[in-house]
C-alpha positions, 0 to 999 in steps of 0.5 A, a space after each residue: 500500500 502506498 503511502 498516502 499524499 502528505 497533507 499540504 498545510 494551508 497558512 492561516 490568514 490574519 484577519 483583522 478585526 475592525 471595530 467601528 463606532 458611529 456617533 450620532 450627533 446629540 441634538 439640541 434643545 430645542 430638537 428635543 422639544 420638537 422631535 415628539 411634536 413631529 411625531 404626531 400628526 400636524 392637525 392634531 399638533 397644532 390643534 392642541 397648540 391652538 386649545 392651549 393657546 386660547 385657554 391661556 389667553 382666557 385666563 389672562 383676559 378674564 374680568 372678573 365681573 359678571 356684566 363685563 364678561 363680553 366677547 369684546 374683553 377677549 380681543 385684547 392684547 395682554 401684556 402678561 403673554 408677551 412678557 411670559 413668551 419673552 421669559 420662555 424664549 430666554 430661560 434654559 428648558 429645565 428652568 422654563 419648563 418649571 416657571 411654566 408649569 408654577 406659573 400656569 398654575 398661578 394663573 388657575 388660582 388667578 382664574 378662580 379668584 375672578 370667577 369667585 369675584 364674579 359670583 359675590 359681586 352678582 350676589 353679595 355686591 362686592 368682590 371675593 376676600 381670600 382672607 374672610 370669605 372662605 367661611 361663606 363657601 360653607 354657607 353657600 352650600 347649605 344655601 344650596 341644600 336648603 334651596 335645591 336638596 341636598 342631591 343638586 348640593 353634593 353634585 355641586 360641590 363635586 363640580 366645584 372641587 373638578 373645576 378647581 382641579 381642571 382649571 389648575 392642571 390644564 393652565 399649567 399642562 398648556 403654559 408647558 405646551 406653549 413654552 415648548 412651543 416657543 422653544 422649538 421655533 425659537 426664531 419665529 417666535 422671537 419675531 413674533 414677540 418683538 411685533 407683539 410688544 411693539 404693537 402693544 406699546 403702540 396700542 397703549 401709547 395712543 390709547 388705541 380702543 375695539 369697541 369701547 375696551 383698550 387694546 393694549 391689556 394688563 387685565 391679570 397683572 390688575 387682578 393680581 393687584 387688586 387681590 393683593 390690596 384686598 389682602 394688605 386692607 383687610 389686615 389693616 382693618 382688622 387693628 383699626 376695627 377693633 380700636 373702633 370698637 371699644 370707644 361707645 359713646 353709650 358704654 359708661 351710661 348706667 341702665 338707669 340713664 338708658 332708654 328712659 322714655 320708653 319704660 313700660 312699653 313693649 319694643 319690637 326691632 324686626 328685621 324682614 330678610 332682603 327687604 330693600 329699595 328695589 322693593 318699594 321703587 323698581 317698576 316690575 316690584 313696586 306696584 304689588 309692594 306699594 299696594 301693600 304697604 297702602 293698604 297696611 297703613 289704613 288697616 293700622 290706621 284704623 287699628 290706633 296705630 300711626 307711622 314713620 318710616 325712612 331710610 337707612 344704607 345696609 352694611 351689606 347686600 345681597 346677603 349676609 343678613 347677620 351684617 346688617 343686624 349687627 351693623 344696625 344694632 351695634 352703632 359699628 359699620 360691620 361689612 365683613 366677617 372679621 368686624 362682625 368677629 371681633 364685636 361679637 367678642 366685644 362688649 361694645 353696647 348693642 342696641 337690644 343689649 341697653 334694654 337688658 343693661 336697665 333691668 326694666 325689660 325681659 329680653 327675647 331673641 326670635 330666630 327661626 334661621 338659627 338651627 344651630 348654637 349662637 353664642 351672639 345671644 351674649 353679645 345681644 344681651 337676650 335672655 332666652 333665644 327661640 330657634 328653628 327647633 323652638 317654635 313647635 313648627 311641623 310643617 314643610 320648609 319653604 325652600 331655605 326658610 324653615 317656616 312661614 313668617 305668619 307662624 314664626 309670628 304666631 309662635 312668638 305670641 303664643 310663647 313670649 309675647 302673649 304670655 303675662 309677665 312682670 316686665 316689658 318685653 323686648 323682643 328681636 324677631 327675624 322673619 325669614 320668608 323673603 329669603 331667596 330663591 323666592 319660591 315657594 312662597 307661603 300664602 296668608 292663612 286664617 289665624 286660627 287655622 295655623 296649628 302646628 303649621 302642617 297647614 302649609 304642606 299644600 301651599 309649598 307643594 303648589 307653590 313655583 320650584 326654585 329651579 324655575 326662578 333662579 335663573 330666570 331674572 323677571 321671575 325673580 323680581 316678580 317673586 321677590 316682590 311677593 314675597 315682600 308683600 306677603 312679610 308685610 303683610 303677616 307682620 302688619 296683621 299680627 301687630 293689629 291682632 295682638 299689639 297693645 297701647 304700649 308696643 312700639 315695632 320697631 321693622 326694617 329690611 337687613 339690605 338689598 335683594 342680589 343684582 339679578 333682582 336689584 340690579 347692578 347698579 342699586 343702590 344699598 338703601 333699606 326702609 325703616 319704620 316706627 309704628 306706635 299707638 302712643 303718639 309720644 313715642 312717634 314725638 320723640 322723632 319728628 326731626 328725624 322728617 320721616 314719612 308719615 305710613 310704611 312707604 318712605 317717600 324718595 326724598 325721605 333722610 338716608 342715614 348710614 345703617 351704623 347711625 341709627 343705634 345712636 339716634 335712637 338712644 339719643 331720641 329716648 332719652 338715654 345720656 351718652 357717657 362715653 367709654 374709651 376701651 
């Protein structure tokens, strides 16, 4: 066998091994804020962009009072935008995107501070106080509750808390947006900004207008004023209040030297809820309330009873009801919770309170608003105070008042007024029935049927929803001015069924009904009036040039609210000995 072929060796090749590492260029910032908007569809895009856009200028535009709200305060140009692309454009992406975002949600609680101005301006006459007014959100609701049930209240609340919550993450989800915008297209909107500004300080130097509004805006740039001097004011206040309250030009007067000429009579100070001007002068109200008052007058007339009546300007209006009484009863201009806090805490003499402090008069609070604990009972100096729970009341709640007037009135008969006693009686009743929303309204009723008040069930079951007068501006005059006339009315009745030789009543309105029914322009005027058969008691106040009757004449005096505590000491012999604190 031969040998097999020898195997041939084959050299190994060298292979070189190349490692290549390719480096893509790191893209810049504003390629950064790009790249994920390229990737979506261009409609979709700027559509986005458009809707963030409008959302801001909105917030920056928005006034923050309901007559205001027209299309053409959103055609303006507002400062704060150019100023916010000028900051976007120049600050590095991480800073902007923060100062985006803060800011955005700023302008939120900007927005919500309008809308909240918006509402107390419409109801209470003023704007919202982000130190005083929180309490008053409370009230809101169970105004709400009282008015609507309790199930249109919770979705209230709900919708509230998601608007809150809305406005504060989209405002500051679009500012992001348009910031990221800005930056991708840094040239273009460098430009823009420039012509921008330069249009808006070409529209303010010449005062340039669109419809009666300036062009050029700093509409947020005031609100954020206007808030801060709130703030700055009300501190203010607080101190220079509570000095005020503690010089009395009656606190030193001994009981013996207060209210000397009214011994032994019966004084009635009644308060009817929202009982103002608009009332007795508005053209839809007027002639129904007129009518009333008339015809009251020549019942009492008849009855041994005379009259004068004028005019005092509330503390408040639209609400707040307790702002008036103790503006009215304490001589203090008290138009805000945190004045109203402090003389309650005080012991600046209240009107009620000289005829506690004499010793001549039992005193006597009627409250059928009240539905909870009120330590003011001290401050008012009332012996006994009769709630809602205290009235022996079994019938239906009409809407936010718990009972009819005309069985508020009839209680206060049976349980106080009516019973004998050792003393004169001084009494503070608040009727109710005038309340809003003014549906339903209760109906007059024969005396002796009024029982328990279960007669009432078939009165509020046929009488209007609410729902169908708050939103509706004339109905809610219409039924406002009824209701006026039917607080009167039970008023006026019960003084010629149980008032005597020796009681003098003593009734006015707290202050003005809401703008929806007032108007926004009304002004905070309220009637007072003195009803007497001792033509004595009457005497005492002729140079106060009063109308004679219920109705005060136009041209009737108008006095501060917070004058009449005085006047009326003064009128009934009391001697002013003045105390300092």
């Amino acid at each position: 066998m031969s040998d097999p072929p020898p195997r041939h060796r084959v050299p190994r090749r060298k292979v070189l091994r190349v490692s290549v590492s390719i480096r893509t260029p790191q893209p810049t910032e504003d390629v950064l804020d790009d790249a994920p908007q390229r990737a979506r569809p261009p409609i979709l895009h700027w559509t986005v962009t458009a809707l963030a856009a409008l959302l801001v200028l909105a917030a920056l535009l928005l006034p923050n009072a309901l007559p205001a709200l027209k299309p053409n305060r959103f055609t303006r140009i507002p400062v704060e935008a150019i100023i916010g692309a000028a900051v976007a454009l120049w600050l590095p992406k991480r800073p902007r995107i923060i100062v985006a975002a803060v800011s955005g949600a700023g302008l939120g609680i900007l927005t919500i501070l309008n809308l909240l101005d918006m509402g107390f301006r419409d109801y209470l006459g003023r704007g919202f106080n982000m130190i005083l007014d929180w309490e008053l959100l409370d009230d809101a609701q169970s105004y709400v509750k009282d008015s609507m049930g309790g199930t249109v209240a919770v979705f209230a609340v709900i919708g509230a808390i998601v608007l809150v919550l809305l406005l504060l993450s989209l405002t500051a989800l679009a500012m992001v947006r348009l910031s990221n915008v800005l930056a991708a297209n840094r040239a273009k909107a460098t430009r823009g900004t420039l012509i921008a500004a330069m249009a808006w300080i070409t529209c303010y130097a010449l005062g340039l207008q669109l419809g009666g509004v300036p062009i050029a805006a700093d509409r947020a740039a005031a609100a954020l004023k206007i808030q801060a001097t709130r703030v700055t004011d009300t501190i203010r206040d607080e101190a220079a209040f509570a000095r005020e309250a503690k010089s009395d030009t009656f606190g030193a007067t001994p009981g013996s030297q207060l209210v000397p000429d009214l011994r032994g009579k019966d004084v009635i100070f009644t308060f009817i809820e929202s009982y103002g001007r608009s009332a007795i002068e508005d053209p839809v109200m007027a002639p129904g309330v007129d009518r009333t008052l008339t015809s009251s007058t020549e019942a009492l007339r008849k009855a041994g009873y005379s009259a004068r009546s004028g005019w005092l300007t509330s503390a408040t209006y639209g609400g707040s009801s307790w702002l008036g009484h103790s503006t009215t009863l304490s001589g203090l201009w008290i138009d805000n919770q945190q004045r109203y806090r402090t003389v309650m805490a005080s012991d600046h003499l209240s009107l009620t309170k000289a005829f506690q402090k004499t010793g001549a008069w039992d005193t006597v609070g009627v409250m059928p608003g009240i539905q909870k604990g009120w330590p003011e009972q001290r401050y008012y100096g009332l012996d006994k105070v009769y709630n809602a729970f205290q009235l022996g009341y079994q019938g239906p709640k009409f809407s936010w008042s718990t009972m009819p007037d005309q069985y508020a009135l009839e209680a206060f008969q049976r349980q106080v007024h009516g019973k004998k006693r050792n003393k004169p009686l001084m009494s503070e009743v608040i009727l109710t029935s005038s309340h809003q929303p003014w549906a339903p309204i209760p109906k007059m009723v024969d005396w002796n049927d009024l029982g328990d008040g279960k007669i009432f069930d078939a009165i509020q079951k046929a009488g209007k929803k609410p729902s169908d007068i708050i939103t509706d501006p004339t109905k809610s005059r219409e039924e406002y001015g009824k209701s006026i006339q039917y607080s009167v009315t039970a008023l006026t009745q019960w003084l010629e069924r149980y008032g005597t030789k020796n009681t003098v009543l003593v009734f006015l309105g707290d202050h003005q009904p809401i703008a929806r029914v007032s108007g926004n322009h009304a002004s905070r005027d309220v009637p007072i009036s003195i009803v007497a058969k001792d033509p004595k008691v009457l005497d005492k106040i002729t140079d106060w040039n009063w109308t004679e009757g219920l109705k005060p004449a136009h041209n009737a005096p108008v006095w501060k609210m917070s004058a009449f505590r005085d006047r009326f000491l003064k009128a009934y012999g009391s001697t002013p000995h003045p105390s300092t604190g």
